[in-house]
ZAMARGU-4260 file (C-alpha; in steps of 0.2 Angstrom, whole numbers, plus 5000, padded with zeros to 4 digits):
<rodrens>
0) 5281/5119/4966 | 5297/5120/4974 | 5311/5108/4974 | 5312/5097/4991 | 5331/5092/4988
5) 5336/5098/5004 | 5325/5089/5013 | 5328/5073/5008 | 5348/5077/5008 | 5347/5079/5028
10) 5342/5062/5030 | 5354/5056/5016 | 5348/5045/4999 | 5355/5029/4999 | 5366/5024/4983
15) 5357/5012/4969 | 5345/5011/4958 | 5328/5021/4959 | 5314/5012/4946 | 5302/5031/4947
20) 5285/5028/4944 | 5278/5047/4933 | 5259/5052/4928 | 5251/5043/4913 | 5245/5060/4909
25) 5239/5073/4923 | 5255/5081/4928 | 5249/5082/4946 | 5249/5062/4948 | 5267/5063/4955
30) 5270/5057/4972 | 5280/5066/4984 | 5292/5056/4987 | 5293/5054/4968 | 5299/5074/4967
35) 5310/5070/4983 | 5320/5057/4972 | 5320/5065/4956 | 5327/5080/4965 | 5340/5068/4974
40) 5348/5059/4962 | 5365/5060/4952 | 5353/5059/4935 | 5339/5054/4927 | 5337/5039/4915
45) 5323/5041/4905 | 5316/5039/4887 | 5313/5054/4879 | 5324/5068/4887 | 5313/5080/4879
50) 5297/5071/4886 | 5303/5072/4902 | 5310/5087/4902 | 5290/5094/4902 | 5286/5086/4918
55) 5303/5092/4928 | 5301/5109/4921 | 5284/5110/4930 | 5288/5102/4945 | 5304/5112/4948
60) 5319/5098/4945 | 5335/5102/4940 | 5343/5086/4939 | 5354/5079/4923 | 5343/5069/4910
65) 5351/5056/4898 | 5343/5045/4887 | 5339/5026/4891 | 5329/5016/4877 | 5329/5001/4868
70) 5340/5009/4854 | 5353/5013/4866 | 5350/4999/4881 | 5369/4989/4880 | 5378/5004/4877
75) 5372/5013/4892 | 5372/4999/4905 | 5389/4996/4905 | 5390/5016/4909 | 5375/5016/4922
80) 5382/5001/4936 | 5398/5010/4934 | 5389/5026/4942 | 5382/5014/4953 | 5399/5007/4958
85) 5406/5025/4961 | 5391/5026/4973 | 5379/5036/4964 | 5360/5037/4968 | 5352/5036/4950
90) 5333/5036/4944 | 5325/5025/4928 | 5310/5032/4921 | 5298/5029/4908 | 5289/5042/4897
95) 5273/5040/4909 | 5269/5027/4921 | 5278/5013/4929 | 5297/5010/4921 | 5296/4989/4916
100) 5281/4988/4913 | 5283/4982/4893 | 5300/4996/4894 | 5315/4990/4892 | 5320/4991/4910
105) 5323/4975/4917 | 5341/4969/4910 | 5346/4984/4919 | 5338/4982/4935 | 5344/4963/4935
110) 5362/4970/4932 | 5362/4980/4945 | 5358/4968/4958 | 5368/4955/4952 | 5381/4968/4953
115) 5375/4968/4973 | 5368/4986/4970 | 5352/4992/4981 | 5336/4994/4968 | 5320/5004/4975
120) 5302/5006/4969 | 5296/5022/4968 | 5278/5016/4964 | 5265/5026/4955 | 5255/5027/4942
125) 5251/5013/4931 | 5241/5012/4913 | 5238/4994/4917 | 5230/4994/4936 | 5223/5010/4931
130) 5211/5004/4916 | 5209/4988/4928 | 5202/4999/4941 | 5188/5008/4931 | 5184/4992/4920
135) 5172/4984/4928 | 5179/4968/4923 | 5184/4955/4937 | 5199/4961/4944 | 5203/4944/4958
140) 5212/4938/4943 | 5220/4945/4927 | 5234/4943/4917 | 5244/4959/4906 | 5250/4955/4890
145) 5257/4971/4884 | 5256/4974/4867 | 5251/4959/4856 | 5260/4954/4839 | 5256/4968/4825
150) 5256/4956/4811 | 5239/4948/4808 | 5243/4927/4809 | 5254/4931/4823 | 5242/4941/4832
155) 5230/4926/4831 | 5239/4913/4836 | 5244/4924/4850 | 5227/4924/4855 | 5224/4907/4852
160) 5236/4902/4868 | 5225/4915/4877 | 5207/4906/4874 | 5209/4894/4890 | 5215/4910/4902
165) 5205/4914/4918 | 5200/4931/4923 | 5203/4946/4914 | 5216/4950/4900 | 5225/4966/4899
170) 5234/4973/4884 | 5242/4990/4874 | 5236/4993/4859 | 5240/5007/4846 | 5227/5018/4838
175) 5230/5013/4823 | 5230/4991/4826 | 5216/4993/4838 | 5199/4989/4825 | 5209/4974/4816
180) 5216/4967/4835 | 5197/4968/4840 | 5192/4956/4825 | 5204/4946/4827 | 5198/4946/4848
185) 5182/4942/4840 | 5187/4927/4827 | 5197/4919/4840 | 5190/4922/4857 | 5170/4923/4853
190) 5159/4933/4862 | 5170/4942/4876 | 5166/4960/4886 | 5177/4974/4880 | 5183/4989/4888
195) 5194/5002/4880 | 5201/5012/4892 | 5207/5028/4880 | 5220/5043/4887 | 5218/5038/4904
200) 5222/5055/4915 | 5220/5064/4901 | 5209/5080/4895 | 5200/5067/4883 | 5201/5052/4894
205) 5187/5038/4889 | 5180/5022/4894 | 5171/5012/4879 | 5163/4997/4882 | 5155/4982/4873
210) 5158/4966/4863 | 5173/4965/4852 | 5166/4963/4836 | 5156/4978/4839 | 5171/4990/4844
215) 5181/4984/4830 | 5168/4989/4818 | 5167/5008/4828 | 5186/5009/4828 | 5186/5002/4810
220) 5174/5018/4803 | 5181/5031/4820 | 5199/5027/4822 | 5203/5033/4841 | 5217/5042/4845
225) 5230/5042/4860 | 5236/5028/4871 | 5224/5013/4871 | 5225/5001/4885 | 5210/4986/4882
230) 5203/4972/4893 | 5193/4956/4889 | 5184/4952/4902 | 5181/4929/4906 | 5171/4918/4894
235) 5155/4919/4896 | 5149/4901/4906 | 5150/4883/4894 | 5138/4871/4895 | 5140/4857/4908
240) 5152/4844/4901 | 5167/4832/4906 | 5179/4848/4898 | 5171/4861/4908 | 5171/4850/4924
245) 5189/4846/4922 | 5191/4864/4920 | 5182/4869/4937 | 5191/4857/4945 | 5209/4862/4941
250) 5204/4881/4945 | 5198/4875/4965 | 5213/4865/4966 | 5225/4879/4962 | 5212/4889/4972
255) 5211/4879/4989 | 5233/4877/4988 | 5234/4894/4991 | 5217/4900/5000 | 5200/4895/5010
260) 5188/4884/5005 | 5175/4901/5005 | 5188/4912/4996 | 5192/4899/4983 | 5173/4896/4981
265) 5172/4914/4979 | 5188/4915/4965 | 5183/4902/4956 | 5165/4910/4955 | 5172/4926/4949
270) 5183/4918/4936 | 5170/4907/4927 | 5153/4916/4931 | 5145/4899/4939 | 5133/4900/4954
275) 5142/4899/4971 | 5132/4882/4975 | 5138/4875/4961 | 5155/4876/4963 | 5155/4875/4984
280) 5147/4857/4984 | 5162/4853/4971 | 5174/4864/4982 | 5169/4851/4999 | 5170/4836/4987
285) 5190/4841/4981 | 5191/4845/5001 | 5189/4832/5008 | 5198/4818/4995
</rodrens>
């Protein structure tokens, strides 16, 4: 594919920063404009330089590579918004997928503008959005949670503030913690719907579905490999009670302040699995006080 520097050089690229979304794994999920910035700019932040280097070497782009990670975040800021300063167009991007999204992006980007340089999105691909897309979970509300605590009474009790969440719950996971976090999604948040969305893009892409206490068990005998994105989908419906009321009631409130009666009736349905006459009589009730 050939480089498309010039094209975008007529019209001029704006100095600031350029947060460049790049595929999670099929080299071909690059966006246009994605190769028309990468071509552009003064360099390229990224991760891995030799990561990196793969997909620009495919797609024909030229530009400079430096490393930007977690190891070496505060010594290259102060270098980067001086680039910026001088007027520099500069890209950020991860190994794959969106740069920030649990990288160690955003004291940078926050710098910059603070500094009163421009910051652009250059979206893309996402691992998140992209497992929440094939799921089959109730996507009207979710929450990401990147990766959760790797030690085991820290991973629990992490869970434990998450019990009361609507909608569905996103998360990485590695390989190798995937069976004993599944457990522990098991001992804490009971009988949920899981889906393991593995190498997503990838030769060997899957999508696993099923309880948690039965996927830990799988993973726990057949360890996965590659990168693991997993969702838990609502709790399944309580019994009628003066909890479960005071729940339903909070959730239309929050609903009807920033939507209609029927599309809070229908959000609300979604989230807690209750039948839509259930929860419109309750929906007029709140209404009209």
């Amino acid at each position: 594919m050939a480089m498309r520097k010039a094209d975008i050089q007529t019209q001029g690229l704006p100095a600031g920063l350029y947060i460049v979304a790049t595929p999670l794994g099929n080299a071909r999920d690059i966006t246009l404009r994605a190769l028309d910035i990468l071509s552009s700019v003064a360099v390229i932040y990224c991760e891995d330089t030799r990561t990196s280097g793969k997909l620009m070497t495919l797609h024909n782009i030229t530009t400079s590579r430096r490393a930007y990670h977690e190891h070496n975040a505060q010594e290259m800021r102060p270098k980067i918004l001086r680039q910026l300063d001088e007027g520099q167009a500069i890209a950020l991007i991860s190994d794959a997928g969106t740069p920030l999204i649990s990288d160690p992006g955003m004291p940078l980007v926050r710098a910059a503008r603070e500094a009163g340089h421009e910051v652009f999105a250059i979206p893309g691909p996402s691992a998140p959005i992209a497992a929440l897309s094939i799921a089959g979970l109730p996507t009207d509300h979710f929450s990401f949670y990147g990766f959760l605590p790797p030690k085991q009474a820290a991973r629990q009790k992490a869970l434990q503030k998450l019990a009361e969440q609507l909608g569905t719950l996103v998360f990485f996971e590695s390989a190798k913690r995937l069976a004993k976090t599944l457990a522990d999604v098991a001992t804490i948040l009971g009988p949920r719907d899981v889906v393991v969305a593995r190498e997503i893009t990838k030769k060997f892409e899957q999508i696993i579905t099923g309880d948690a206490a039965s996927l830990a068990v799988q993973f726990e005998t057949q360890p996965p490999r590659g990168e693991i994105v997993f969702l838990i989908g609502p709790a399944a419906p309580q019994a009628d009670g003066p909890d479960r009321a005071e729940q339903i009631d909070a959730a239309l409130r929050l609903a009807l302040g920033k939507m209609s009666l029927r599309d809070a009736v229908q959000h609300v349905c979604a989230e807690t699995g209750l039948k839509r006459k259930q929860v419109y009589e309750r929906a007029l009730q709140l209404s009209e006080k």
